[in-house]
LOMI-719035 format. One record per residue (C-alpha): residue number from 1; residue in one letter; z, x, y. Coordinates in steps of 0.02 Angstrom, whole numbers, plus 50000, padded with zeros to 5 digits. Each point is the difference from the previous one (the first is absolute). Layout:
<NUM; "A"; <Z; X; Y>>;
...
***
This chain:
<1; "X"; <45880; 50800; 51107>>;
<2; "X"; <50183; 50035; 50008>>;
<3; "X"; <50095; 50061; 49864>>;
<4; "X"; <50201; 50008; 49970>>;
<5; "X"; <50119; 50151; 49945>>;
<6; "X"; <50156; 49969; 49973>>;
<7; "X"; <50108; 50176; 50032>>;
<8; "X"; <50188; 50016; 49959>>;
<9; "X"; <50113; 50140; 50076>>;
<10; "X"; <50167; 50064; 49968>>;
<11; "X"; <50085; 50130; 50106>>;
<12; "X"; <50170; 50077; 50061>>;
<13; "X"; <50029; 49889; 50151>>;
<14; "X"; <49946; 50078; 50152>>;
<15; "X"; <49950; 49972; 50194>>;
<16; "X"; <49805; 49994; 50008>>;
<17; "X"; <49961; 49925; 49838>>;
<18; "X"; <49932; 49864; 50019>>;
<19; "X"; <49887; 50076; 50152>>;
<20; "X"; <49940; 50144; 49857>>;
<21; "X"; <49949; 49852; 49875>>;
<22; "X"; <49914; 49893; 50145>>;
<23; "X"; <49900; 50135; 50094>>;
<24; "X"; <49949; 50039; 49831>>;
<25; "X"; <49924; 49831; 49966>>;
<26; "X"; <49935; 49979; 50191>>;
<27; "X"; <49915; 50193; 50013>>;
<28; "X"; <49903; 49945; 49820>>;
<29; "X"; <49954; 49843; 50082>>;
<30; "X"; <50096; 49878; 49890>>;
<31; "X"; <50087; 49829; 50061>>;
<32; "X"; <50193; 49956; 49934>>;
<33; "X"; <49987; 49849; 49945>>;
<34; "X"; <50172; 49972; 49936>>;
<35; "X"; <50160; 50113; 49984>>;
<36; "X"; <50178; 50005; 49943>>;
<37; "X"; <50096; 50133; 50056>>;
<38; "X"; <50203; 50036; 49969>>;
<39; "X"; <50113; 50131; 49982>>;
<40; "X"; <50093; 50013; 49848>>;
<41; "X"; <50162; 50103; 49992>>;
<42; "X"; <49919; 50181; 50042>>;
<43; "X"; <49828; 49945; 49959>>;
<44; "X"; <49836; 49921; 50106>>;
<45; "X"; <49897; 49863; 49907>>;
<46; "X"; <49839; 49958; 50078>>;
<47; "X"; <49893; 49865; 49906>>;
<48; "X"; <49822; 49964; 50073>>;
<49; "X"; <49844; 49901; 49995>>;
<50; "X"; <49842; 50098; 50096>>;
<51; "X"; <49830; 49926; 50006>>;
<52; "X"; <49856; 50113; 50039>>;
<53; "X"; <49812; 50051; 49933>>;
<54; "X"; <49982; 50084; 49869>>;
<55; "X"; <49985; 50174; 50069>>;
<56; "X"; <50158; 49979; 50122>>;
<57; "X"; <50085; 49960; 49817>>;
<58; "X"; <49940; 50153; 49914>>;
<59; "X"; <50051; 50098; 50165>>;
<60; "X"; <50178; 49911; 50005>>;
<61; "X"; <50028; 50058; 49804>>;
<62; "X"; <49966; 50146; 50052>>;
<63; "X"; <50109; 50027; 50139>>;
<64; "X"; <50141; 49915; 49916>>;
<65; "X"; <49998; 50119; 49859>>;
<66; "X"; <50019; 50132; 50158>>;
<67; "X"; <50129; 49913; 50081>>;
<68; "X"; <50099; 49981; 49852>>;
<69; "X"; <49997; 50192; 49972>>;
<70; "X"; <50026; 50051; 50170>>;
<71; "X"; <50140; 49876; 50044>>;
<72; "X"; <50109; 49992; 49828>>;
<73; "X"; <49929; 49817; 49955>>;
<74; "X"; <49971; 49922; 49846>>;
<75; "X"; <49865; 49902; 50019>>;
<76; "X"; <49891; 49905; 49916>>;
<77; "X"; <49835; 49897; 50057>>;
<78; "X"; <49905; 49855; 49887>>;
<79; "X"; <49845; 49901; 50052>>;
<80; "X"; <50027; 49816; 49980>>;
<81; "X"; <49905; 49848; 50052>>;
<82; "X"; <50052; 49846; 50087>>;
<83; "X"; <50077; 49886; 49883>>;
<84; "X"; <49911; 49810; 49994>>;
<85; "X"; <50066; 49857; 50078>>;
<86; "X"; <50136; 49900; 49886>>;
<87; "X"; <49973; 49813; 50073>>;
<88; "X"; <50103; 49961; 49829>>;
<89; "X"; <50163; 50085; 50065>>;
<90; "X"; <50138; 49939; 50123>>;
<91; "X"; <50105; 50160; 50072>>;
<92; "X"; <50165; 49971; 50018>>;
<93; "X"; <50132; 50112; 50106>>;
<94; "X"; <50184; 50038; 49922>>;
<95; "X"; <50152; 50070; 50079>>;
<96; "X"; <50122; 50050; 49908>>;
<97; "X"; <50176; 50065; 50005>>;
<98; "X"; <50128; 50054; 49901>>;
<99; "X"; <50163; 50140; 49935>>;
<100; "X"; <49916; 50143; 49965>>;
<101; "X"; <49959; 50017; 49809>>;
<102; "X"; <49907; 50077; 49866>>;
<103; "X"; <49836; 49905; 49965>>;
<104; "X"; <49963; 49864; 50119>>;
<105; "X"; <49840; 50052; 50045>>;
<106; "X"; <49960; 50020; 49819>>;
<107; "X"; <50071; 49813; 49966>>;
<108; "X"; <49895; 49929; 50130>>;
<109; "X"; <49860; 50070; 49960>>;
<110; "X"; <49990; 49978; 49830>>;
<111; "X"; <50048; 49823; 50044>>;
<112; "X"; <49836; 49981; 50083>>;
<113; "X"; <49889; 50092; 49905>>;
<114; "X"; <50063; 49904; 49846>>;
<115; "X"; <49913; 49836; 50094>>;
<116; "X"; <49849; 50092; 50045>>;
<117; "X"; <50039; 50014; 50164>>;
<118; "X"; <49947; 50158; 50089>>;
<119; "X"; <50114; 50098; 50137>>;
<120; "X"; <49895; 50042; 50145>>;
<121; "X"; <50132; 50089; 50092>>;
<122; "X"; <50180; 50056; 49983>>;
<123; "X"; <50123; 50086; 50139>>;
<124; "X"; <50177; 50028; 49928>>;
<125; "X"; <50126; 50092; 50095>>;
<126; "X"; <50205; 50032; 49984>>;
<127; "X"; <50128; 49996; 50130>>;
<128; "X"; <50192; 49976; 50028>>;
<129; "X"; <50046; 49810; 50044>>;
<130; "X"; <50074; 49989; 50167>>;
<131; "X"; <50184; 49924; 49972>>;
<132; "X"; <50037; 50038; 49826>>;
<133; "X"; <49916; 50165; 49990>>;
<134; "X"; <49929; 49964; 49823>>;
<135; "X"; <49839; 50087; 49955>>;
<136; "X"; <49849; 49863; 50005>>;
<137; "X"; <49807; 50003; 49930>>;
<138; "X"; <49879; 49882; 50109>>;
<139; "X"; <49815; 49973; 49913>>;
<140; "X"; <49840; 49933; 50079>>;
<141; "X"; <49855; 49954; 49920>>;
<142; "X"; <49835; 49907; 50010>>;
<143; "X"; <49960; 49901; 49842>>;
<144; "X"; <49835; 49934; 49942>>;
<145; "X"; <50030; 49834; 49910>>;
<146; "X"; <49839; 49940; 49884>>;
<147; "X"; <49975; 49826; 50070>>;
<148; "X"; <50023; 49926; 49820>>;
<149; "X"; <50198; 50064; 50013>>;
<150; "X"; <50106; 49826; 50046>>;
<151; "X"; <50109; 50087; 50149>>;
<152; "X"; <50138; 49869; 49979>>;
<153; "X"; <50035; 50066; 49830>>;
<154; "X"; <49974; 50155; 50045>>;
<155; "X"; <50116; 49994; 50142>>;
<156; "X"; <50124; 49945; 49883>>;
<157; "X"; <49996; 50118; 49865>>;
<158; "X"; <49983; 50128; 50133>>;
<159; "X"; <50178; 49932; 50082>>;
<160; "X"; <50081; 50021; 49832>>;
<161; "X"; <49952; 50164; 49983>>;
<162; "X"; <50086; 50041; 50200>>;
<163; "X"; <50148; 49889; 49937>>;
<164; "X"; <50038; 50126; 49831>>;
<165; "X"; <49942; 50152; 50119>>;
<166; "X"; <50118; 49967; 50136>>;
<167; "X"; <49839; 49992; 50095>>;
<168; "X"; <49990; 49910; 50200>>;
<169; "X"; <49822; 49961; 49999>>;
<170; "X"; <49860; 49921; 50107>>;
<171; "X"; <49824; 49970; 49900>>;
<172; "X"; <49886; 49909; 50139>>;
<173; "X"; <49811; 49979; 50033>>;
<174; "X"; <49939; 50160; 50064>>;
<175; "X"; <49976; 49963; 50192>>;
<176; "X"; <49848; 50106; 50085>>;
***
């Protein structure tokens, strides 16, 4: 039966990361099942989902703890399961942009979570706007709606929060 570890790693960002954390996973036997992976300012974030036996677990905790040591990582590993199926849900995609500004990743999420809605992802990134030069903060997330949430009045109330936020925003059905 296959099992699931979920391993985090943070770095100095380097050439031949990513092949050090892989050959890791691949020489033990595991299988990446998902990853997110991004530099961030002088750092390397790696984020991933390996299934394996049992013993190809215990050996990849054990050769992560090496790694980490031997390659200036902090890293840390946790053995999950697969989470259930959530029929009751509806994920939704946003896009969001925006002037850059203290807390609006904070506002939206607690704008969520205070309907019980759970974020299943979130990329957020800054960059300079192309004519004006003004410094801009873009968010993406995936959004699990509980199927008892009415979306029209969610939609609303979720409009009124991008019109006080200054907020140029897209909430759709997510689209696989």
């Amino acid at each position: 039966m296959k099992e699931l570890l979920v391993i985090s790693a943070i770095g100095t960002d380097r050439t031949g990361l990513v092949v050090d954390v892989t050959r890791a996973i691949l020489d033990c036997g595991g299988n990446v099942l998902e990853s997110r992976m991004t530099a961030l300012s002088n750092e390397f974030a790696v984020l991933l989902l390996v299934s394996g036996h049992w013993h190809t677990l215990a050996k990849l905790e054990g050769e992560f703890k090496k790694l980490g040591e031997s390659a200036n990582l902090a890293i840390s590993v946790r053995r999950t399961t697969e989470r259930p199926a959530r029929p009751d849900f509806l994920t939704y995609s946003l896009d969001a942009v925006c002037l850059d500004q203290a807390g609006v990743l904070h506002r939206l999420a607690s704008f969520f979570s205070g309907r019980g809605i759970d974020i299943g992802d979130v990329s957020t990134r800054n960059f300079t706007a192309a004519h004006t030069g003004a410094a801009m903060f873009a968010v993406q997330m995936l959004i699990h709606i509980p199927s008892r949430v009415q979306i029209a009045g969610l939609r609303e109330e979720f409009m009124e929060l991008c019109d006080r936020m200054n907020l140029d925003a897209i909430l759709e059905p997510f689209k696989t």
